[in-house]
Every structure is written in structure tokens, then in C-alpha cells.
N, C-alpha and C positions, 0 to 999 in steps of 0.2 A: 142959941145958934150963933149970936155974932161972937158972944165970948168961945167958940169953940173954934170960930172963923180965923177970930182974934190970934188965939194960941196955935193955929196951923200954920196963920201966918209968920207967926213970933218964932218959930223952929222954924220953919224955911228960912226964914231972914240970920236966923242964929246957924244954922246949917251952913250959909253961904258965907257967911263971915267967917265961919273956923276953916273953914277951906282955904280961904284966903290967906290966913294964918298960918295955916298950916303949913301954904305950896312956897310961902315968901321965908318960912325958916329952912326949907324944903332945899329951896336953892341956893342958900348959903352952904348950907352945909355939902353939899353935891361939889359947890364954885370947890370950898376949899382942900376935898377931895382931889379935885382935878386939879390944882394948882400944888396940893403935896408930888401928885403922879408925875406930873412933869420934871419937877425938879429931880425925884429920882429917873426920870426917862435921861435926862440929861447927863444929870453925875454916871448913868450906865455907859451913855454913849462917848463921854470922854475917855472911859477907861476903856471901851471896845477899840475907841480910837490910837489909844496906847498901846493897848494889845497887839492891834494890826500892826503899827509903825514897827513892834518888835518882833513878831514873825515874818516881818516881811524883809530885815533886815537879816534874819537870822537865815531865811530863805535865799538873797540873792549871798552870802557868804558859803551856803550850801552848793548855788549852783557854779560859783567860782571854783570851788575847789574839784565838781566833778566837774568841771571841763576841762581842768587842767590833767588831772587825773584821766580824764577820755583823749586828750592829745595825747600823752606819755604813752596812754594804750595803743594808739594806731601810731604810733612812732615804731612801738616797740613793732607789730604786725608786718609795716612797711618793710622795715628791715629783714625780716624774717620773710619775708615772699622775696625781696630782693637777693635775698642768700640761697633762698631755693632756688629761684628762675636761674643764678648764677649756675649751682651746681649742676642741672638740670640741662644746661645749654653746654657746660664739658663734659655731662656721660653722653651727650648725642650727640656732639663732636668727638667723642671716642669712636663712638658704637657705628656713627659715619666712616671714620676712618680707616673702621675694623673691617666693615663690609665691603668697601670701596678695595680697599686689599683684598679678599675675598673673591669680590667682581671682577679681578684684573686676573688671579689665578684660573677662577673658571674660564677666561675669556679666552687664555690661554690655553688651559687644557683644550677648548670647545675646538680653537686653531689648530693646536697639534689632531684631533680624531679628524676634522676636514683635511688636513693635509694625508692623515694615513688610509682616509677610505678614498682620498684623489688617488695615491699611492695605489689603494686594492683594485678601483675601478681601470687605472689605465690600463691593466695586462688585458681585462674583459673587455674594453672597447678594441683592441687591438685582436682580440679573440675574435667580436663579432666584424671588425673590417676584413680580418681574414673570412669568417663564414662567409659576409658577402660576395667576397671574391670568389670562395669555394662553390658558392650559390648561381654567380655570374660564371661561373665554368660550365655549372655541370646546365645550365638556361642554350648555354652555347652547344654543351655535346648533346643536349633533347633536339636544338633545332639541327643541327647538322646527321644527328638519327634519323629524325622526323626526312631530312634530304636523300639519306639513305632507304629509307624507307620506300619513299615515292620513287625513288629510281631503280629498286627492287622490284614493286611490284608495276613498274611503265615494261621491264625484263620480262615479268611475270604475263602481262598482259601481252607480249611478244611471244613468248611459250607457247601460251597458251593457244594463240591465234593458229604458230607451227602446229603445236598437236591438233590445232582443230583438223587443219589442212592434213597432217598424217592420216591421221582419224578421215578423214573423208577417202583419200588415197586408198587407205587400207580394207575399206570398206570396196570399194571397187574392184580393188583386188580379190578378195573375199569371193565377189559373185563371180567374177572369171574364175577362181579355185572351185566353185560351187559345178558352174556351167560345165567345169571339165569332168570331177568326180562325178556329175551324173551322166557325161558321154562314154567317161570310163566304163564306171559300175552299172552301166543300161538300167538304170532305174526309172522308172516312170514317175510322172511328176508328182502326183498325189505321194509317191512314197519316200521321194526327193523331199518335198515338205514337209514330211512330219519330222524325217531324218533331221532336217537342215531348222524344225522349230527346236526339236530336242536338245539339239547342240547348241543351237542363241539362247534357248533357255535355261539349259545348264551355264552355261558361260555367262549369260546376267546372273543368274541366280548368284556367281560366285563373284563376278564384278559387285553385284547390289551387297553380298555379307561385307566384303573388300569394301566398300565405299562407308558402311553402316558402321561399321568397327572404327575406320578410322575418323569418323565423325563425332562416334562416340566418345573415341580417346583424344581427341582435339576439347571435346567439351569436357571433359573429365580436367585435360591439364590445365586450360582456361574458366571454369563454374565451378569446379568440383571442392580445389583447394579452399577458395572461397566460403562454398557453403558449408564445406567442414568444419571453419573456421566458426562464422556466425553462431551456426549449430552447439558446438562445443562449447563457446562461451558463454551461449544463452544457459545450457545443462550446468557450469560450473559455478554460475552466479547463483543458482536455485538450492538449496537446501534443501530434500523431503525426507521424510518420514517412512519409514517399514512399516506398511500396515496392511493387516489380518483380518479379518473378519468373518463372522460363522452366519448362519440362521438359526442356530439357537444361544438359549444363554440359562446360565445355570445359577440358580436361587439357590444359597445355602440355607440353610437352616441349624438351629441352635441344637435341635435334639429333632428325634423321629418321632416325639410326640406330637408333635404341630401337624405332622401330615395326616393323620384322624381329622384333626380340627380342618382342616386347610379342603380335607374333602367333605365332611358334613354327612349328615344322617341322609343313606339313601344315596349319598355324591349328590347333594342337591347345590351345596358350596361351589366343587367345582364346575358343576355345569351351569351355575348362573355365572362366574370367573368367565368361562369359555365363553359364555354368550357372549355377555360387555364388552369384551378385549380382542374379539375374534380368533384368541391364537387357543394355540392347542397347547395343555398343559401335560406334563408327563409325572405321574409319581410312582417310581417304580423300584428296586431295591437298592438303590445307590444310599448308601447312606448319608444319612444329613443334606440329602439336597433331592430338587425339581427343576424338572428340565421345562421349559419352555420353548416351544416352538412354533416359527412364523416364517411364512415368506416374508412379510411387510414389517422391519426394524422397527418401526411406528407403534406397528400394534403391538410388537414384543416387548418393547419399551415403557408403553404405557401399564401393559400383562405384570410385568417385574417390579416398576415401581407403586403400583396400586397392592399386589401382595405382600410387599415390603410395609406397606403401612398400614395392611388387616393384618399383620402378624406382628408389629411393632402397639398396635391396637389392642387388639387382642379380643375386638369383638367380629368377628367373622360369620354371615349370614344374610341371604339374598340380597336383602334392603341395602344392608351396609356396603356390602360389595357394589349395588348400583351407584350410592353416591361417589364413594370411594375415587371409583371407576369415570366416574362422570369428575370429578376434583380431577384427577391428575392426569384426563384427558385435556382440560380447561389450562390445567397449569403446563402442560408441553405445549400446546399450541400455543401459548404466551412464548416458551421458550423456544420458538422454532423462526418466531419472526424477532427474537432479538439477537438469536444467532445470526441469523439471515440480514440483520440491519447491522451487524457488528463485522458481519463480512464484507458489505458493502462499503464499510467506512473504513477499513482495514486497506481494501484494494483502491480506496480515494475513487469510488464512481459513482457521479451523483443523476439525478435523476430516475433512477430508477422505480418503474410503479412497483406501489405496494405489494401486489399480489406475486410477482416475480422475485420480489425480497424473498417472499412468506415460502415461496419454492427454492429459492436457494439456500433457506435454513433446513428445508425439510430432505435436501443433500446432506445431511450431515448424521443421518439415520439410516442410507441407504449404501448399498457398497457393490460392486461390479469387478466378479474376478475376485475377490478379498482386497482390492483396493478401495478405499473410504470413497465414495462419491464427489464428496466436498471438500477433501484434502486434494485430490486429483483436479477437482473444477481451478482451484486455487491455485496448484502450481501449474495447469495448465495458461491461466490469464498471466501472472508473472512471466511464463516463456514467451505465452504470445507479446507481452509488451517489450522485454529484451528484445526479440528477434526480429520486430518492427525496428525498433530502435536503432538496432547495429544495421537494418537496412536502409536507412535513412531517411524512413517517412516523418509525415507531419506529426506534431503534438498530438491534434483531432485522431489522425489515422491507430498513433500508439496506442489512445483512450480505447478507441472503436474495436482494436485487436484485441486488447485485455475484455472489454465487455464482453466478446462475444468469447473468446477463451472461458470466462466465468458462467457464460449462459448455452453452451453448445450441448448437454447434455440434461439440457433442462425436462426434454421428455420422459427422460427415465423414470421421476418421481411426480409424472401430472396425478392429477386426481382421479379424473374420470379414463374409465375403461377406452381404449381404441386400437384398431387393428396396423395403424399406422406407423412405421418404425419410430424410435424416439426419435432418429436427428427430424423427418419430418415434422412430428410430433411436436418438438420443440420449436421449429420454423415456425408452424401457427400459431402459440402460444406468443413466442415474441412480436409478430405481425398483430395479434391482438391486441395485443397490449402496447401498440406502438413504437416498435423498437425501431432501427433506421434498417433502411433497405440492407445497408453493408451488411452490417448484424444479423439480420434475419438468414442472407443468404450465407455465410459463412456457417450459419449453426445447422441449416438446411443440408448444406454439401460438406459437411468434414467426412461423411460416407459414401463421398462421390455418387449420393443417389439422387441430385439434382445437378445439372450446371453451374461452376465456377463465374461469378464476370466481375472478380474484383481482386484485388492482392493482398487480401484479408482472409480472404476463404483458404487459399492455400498456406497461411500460416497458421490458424487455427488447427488445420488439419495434420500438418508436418506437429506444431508444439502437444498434439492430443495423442501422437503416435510415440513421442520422447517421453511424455508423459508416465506411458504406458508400459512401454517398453525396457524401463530402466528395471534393474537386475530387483528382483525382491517387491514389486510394487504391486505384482497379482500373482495370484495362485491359480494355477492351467487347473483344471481337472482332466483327470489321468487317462480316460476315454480320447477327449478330446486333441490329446495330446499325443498317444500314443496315433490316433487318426491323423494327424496332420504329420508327424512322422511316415507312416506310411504311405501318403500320397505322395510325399517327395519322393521317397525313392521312389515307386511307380513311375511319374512324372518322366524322370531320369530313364528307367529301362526301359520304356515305350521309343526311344530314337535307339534308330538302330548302330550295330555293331559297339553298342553297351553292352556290356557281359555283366560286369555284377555294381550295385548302388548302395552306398552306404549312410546315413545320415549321422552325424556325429555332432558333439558337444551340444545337446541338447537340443536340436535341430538349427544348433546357426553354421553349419557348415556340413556341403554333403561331396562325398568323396565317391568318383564317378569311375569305374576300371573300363577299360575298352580292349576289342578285340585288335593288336598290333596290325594285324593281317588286312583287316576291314576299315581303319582308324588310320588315315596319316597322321603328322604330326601336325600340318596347316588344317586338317580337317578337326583334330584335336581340339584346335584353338575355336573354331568356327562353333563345335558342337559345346564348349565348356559357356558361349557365349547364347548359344539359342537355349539352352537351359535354364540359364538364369534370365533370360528374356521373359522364359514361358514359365518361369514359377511367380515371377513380378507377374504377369496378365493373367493368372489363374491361380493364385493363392491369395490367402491373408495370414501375415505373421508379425511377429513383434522384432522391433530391430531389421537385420539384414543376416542375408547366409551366405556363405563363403562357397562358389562351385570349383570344385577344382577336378580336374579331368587326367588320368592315369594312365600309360601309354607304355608298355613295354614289351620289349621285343627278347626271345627268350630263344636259345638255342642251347638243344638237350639230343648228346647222341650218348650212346652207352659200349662201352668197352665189352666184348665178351672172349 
């Protein structure tokens, strides 16, 4: 054990010793490591230090030469901006100089046209000092008329006073003429009176024609010219249309075999057609075509366009007819309120209700006389808004004339059945629906079957008679016509010492012969005037008629 002690310890101790040995050759040789490393760290850093001195010498000889080289550069630039700015400063001292000349010409022209429109205007100021003048004359001969005037009728009123005083005188006279012819003629007094009312009453009778005529023709020279005028320009400013219309309408067809088809096994085709559409279809040997017929435009309308598209179809049969029927019912009454709203926006009048649109498109299926409903509604608002116009109502008033111009005949196409005439008929429709009093009563009286109490009502009425009246815009039916012919002349032979009555050019003028014998020539005049009195208060006609009264005196002897 100790010798094993011995030798553990003997190698630790020998251990430690060669360490020692070891670490102290260890750092010899490391020192002279580091002491070769230095010396070449050194000999590096002298020749880095060399290196540097000559790049950096080589560097500022670089940056000498570009700076001299950057001065020569902007040497050169400076120059070159200074030779532009130069050139640049005499083309805009030209291009000044050019315009500046330029400037001085127009300035001058602009001179010379002021001096040649002073030149044009001075003959027209001299033109309107004379108008003045002409204007200051004729200010002077209005007030020295107007002098004339007042001291005409202060004469007039002096006249007048004498002839009262005549007129009384004469009257007195009269009863002492009276007093005597009944002491003459021993008439008793009851027979004295009837005599003596006969005679004042023939004699007013002929003083009141005598006052009437000339009343008449005093408003004629003073109203008449006037409203000729107004009249006339409202009819020339208007442009209408000729227009026709039937109650029936005719379907062509392609071939005559469609009318088998069209009427159906049994005719059960057309009589479910007839139900739907209410009108009455006609198929009978006209070739290639069916007639259709309706009082109600609407329902013929609907009739023709729904068989136009079961034969355009090609399947035709109850069913199909119902919907068909029920389609192009749907689709005009679409097209009836946008006629009716394109009419409204056409005449510029707003507010109108809906339902009264939807009636005034539904004018446009309906026709009076063969004139179109709603071509006539139409030029009748256009007249009635001229004829306001040229009478010099308000804006509002113009509006209100043309409204009721467009809605006066609106009863003709109500919906529902009544026994009421249209113009009534239409008064409550418009009252319904809110329209203004004006309105209501102008639409109510264009047939003078209610009272007038505005100055609207009588131009509705006047513009629905022009309307009508114009050559070619309705078609008379030949009955009616040939009746109203006849009543004139009757009218005419009913006053006596009328021998024979003629009615000519189509009843606008009726030519009247008389008995010379029975017929003065003042009486002439009197009876050409109560004729035309009495056809105005008991007739209706379009336009006016011309009475003219025939008066000759004939002497017939014979040689035998």
C-alpha cells in the first residue's frame, strides 16, 4: 500500500513538473510568434501608409482637374443661357412691337366703325325727335278732340233737352188732335181708345224697330269690327285637321279562309268575340274582309285589335278569345291615360286629376258629327286661349279658358249611363273632381242650359261654335239637314206678305221674295231684320246665314 501510495504520488508530482515544462516552452514559443506578427503588422502598415499618401495624392490631382473641367462647363452654359435670354428678349421686342402695331390698327379701325354707327344713329335720333314731335302733335289734336268732343256732346245735351221739350209740346198737341177726331168722328170713348191704342201702338211698334236697328247698327260699327277681328285671328293662328269618322271599321283579312276559322264550329267563335268586346261583328260576302260594328269606338277598338291578334295567332277559340280580349282590353286602357297625359302636357295644364286625364284620352276613340272628339277638344282650348288672350285677360284667366276649352265636352265619354245632357253631365264630373268654379260653369253653359256669370263661359262657348263650324270638320246627316233647311224657309213664309223662301248655299244664306204690293221698301228692311232675329232665337246652326229680303215691283200690260 505505501509503495503504491508512493508511486501515485511519484506521477502526480511528475505530472506537475512536465506541465510546468511544458507551459514555460509553451510561452516562448507563442512570445515569439507574436513578436514575428508584429513586425509584419508593421512592415503592412508602412506600406498601407504609402499606399494611402499615393492615392490620395493621385486623388486630389483628380479632383483639380474636374473642377477645372466643371468651371469650363458652366462657363460654357452661362454663356449659352446668356445668348438665349439675349435672343429671346429681341423676338419679344419684335413680336411687342408687331402687336403694338397691330393694336394701334385695330384701334383705329374700332374709331372709324364708332364714328360710322354715330354717323348711322344720328339720322335715327333725328327720326325719333321728329316722332316725338309727331307724337306731341297728335297728344295735342287727342286733347283738343277730346275739347271737341265735350262741347259736342254739352250741344247734344242742349238737343236733347229741345227735343224733350218738342216731344212734350207734341204730345199735347196730339191729345188736342185726338180730342178733336173724336168730336169729329162722334166715337165714343171705349172705341176712341182702342182706335187711339192701335195707332201708339203701331207707331211704337215702328219707333221701337226704328230705335232697335239703329242700336243694333251703332253696335255693329263700334263691337262688331272688333270682335271680327279677335275671332279671325284666333281661327288663323289654329291649324286643324279634316276629319271622318264612321261606327264601323273594316278588318281585312288575307284570304276568306279565316272567316270559317274566325267563326268557329257552331259560330261558337264569334259569339264568344261578340260577348267580350260587346260589338257586333259582321261576316258577310264582301270579300277578304269583316265588318265590325259599334256605337262605342272603345269597344270597336278593342273588337279589331283583339281579332287582329287571334288571326295574327292563329289559335282562335273561347278561352283564347277571353284572354286575348281581356290583354288588349288592359293594354288600351294603359293607352288611353297616356294619350290623355300627353294631351295634358301638350296643352301645358297642370294639375289636372287623374281620372279627368283618363277621360280626356278616352276623347280620342269617340267622334261627334264625324268630327274626332279630342281633335276638336284640342283646337277648341288653343282658341279658347288665343281669344282670351287677344282680349286681354290675365295669365290665370288664359289657363282657366284653355282648361275648360279642353274639358267642356267631357260628358260625352262619361262612363256611367245618365239621362243628363253631356254639358251638365260634364259640369259634375268637373265639380267632382275639383275643378274651379270658372271651369265647372263654362263647361256647364257652352249650351246655354245653365247661366253664364263669368267671361270664360262665353268664350268657351263662341271658341266650341268656331270649332265646329269650320267647313269640313263634321258631317250633317242628310235627314237632319235637309230638316233644318226646311224650317228656315218655313220660319221665313210664316211673316206675312212673304210670297216665296229660299234657302241657298247650303243653308248659310236664305233668300226671301215679297209681295211689292204688301212689302214697302222701309218694311223690307224691318222684315229682313225680324227674320234673322227669329232664326238667332229659335234655331241652332253652324257659322251664320245671310237674310236677304227681294222686293220688286213689276208692271205687265199686253198689246192686243
Amino acid at each position: 500500500m505505501d509503495i503504491g501510495t508512493g508511486l501515485l504520488i511519484g506521477l502526480v508530482v511528475g505530472a506537475i513538473i512536465g506541465y510546468i515544462i511544458v507551459n514555460v516552452f509553451g510561452k516562448k514559443a507563442q512570445q515569439s510568434r507574436v513578436d514575428e506578427m508584429n513586425a509584419k503588422a508593421d512592415q503592412q502598415i508602412k506600406e498601407a501608409r504609402v499606399s494611402a499618401d499615393r492615392i490620395i495624392k493621385d486623388a486630389k490631382s483628380k479632383a483639380e482637374n474636374m473642377s477645372q473641367k466643371a468651371e469650363l462647363h458652366n462657363e460654357k452654359i452661362k454663356n449659352k443661357k446668356i445668348a438665349e435670354a439675349k435672343e429671346r428678349f429681341s423676338r419679344l421686342k419684335v413680336e411687342f412691337e408687331a402687336s403694338k402695331a397691330d393694336h394701334m390698327v385695330a384701334m383705329k379701325e374700332r374709331e372709324m366703325e364708332v364714328k360710322a354707327q354715330e354717323a348711322e344713329l344720328k339720322p335715327k335720333l333725328d327720326k325719333i325727335k321728329g316722332e316725338r314731335k309727331e307724337v306731341e302733335n297728335l297728344r295735342q289734336e287727342v286733347e283738343q278732340r277730346d275739347a271737341d268732343i265735350k262741347r259736342i256732346r254739352q250741344n247734344l245735351d242742349t238737343q236733347l233737352k229741345i227735343v224733350a221739350k218738342k216731344k212734350e209740346e207734341l204730345d199735347n198737341a196730339n191729345e188736342k188732335h185726338i180730342k178733336a177726331l173724336e168730336t169729329v168722328a162722334k166715337l165714343s170713348e171705349q172705341e176712341a181708345k182702342e182706335q187711339l191704342l192701335e195707332a201708339v201702338k203701331a207707331k211704337a211698334e215702328t219707333d221701337a224697330m226704328a230705335i232697335v236697328k239703329e242700336t243694333v247698327e251703332q253696335a255693329k260699327v263700334t263691337a262688331n269690327k272688333e270682335a271680327k277681328k279677335i275671332v279671325i285671328q284666333s281661327i288663323q293662328r289654329m291649324c286643324a285637321e279634316y276629319t271622318i269618322e264612321n261606327t264601323v271599321s273594316v278588318f281585312n283579312l288575307e284570304s276568306d279562309d279565316l272567316k270559317g276559322q274566325i267563326i268557329g264550329r257552331e259560330g261558337r267563335n264569334i259569339r264568344a268575340l261578340e260577348a267580350a268586346t260587346g260589338a257586333e261583328i259582321v261576316v258577310d260576302d264582301t270579300p277578304e274582309a269583316i265588318v265590325i260594328s259599334s256605337f262605342d269606338p272603345i269597344r270597336r277598338e278593342v273588337c279589331r285589335l283583339s281579332l287582329k291578334r287571334l288571326v295574327a295567332d292563329g289559335r282562335i277559340h273561347p278561352a283564347r278569345i277571353e284572354e286575348v280580349v281581356a290583354k288588349t282590353r288592359k293594354q288600351l286602357n294603359e293607352q288611353i291615360v297616356e294619350i290623355g297625359e300627353r294631351t295634358v302636357i301638350e296643352l301645358d295644364l297642370h294639375g289636372l286629376d287623374a281620372y279627368l286625364v283618363k277621360m280626356v284620352g278616352r276623347m280620342r276613340f269617340r267622334s261627334s258629327y264625324g268630327q274626332n272628339l279630342l281633335k276638336h277638344s284640342i283646337e277648341t282650348a288653343h282658341l279658347c286661349a288665343i281669344m282670351a288672350a287677344e282680349l286681354g285677360l290675365s295669365p290665370k284667366q288664359v289657363k282657366q279658358a284653355k282648361r275648360a276649352g279642353l274639358l267642356h265636352d267631357l260628358g260625352k265619354v262619361a262612363e256611367e249611363e245618365s239621362e243628363l245632357s253631356h254639358a251638365i253631365l260634364g259640369m259634375k264630373i268637373c265639380e267632382k273632381h275639383k275643378e274651379s268654379a270658372v271651369v265647372c260653369n263654362a263647361v256647364g253653359a257652352h249650351h246655354d242650359e245653365i247661366e253664364m256669370n263669368n267671361i270664360i263661359s262665353p268664350i268657351v262657348q263662341a271658341c266650341d261654335a268656331i270649332s265646329g263650324a269650320r267647313p269640313g270638320a263634321r258631317r250633317e246627316i242628310l235627314e237632319s239637314y235637309l230638316k233644318r233647311i226646311g224650317e228656315l224657309e218655313e220660319l221665313a213664309l210664316a211673316h206675312e206678305g212673304v210670297q216665296k223662301a229660299y234657302a241657298m248655299q247650303a243653308g248659310r244664306e236664305l233668300r226671301v221674295i215679297v209681295e211689292s204690293e204688301k212689302v214697302t221698301d222701309q218694311h223690307a228692311d224691318d222684315l229682313s231684320f225680324m227674320i234673322s232675329q227669329k232664326i238667332q232665337d229659335e234655331m241652332q246652326y253652324p257659322g251664320q246665314i245671310k237674310v236677304t229680303v227681294i222686293r220688286e215691283k213689276r208692271a205687265v200690260s199686253f198689246a192686243r
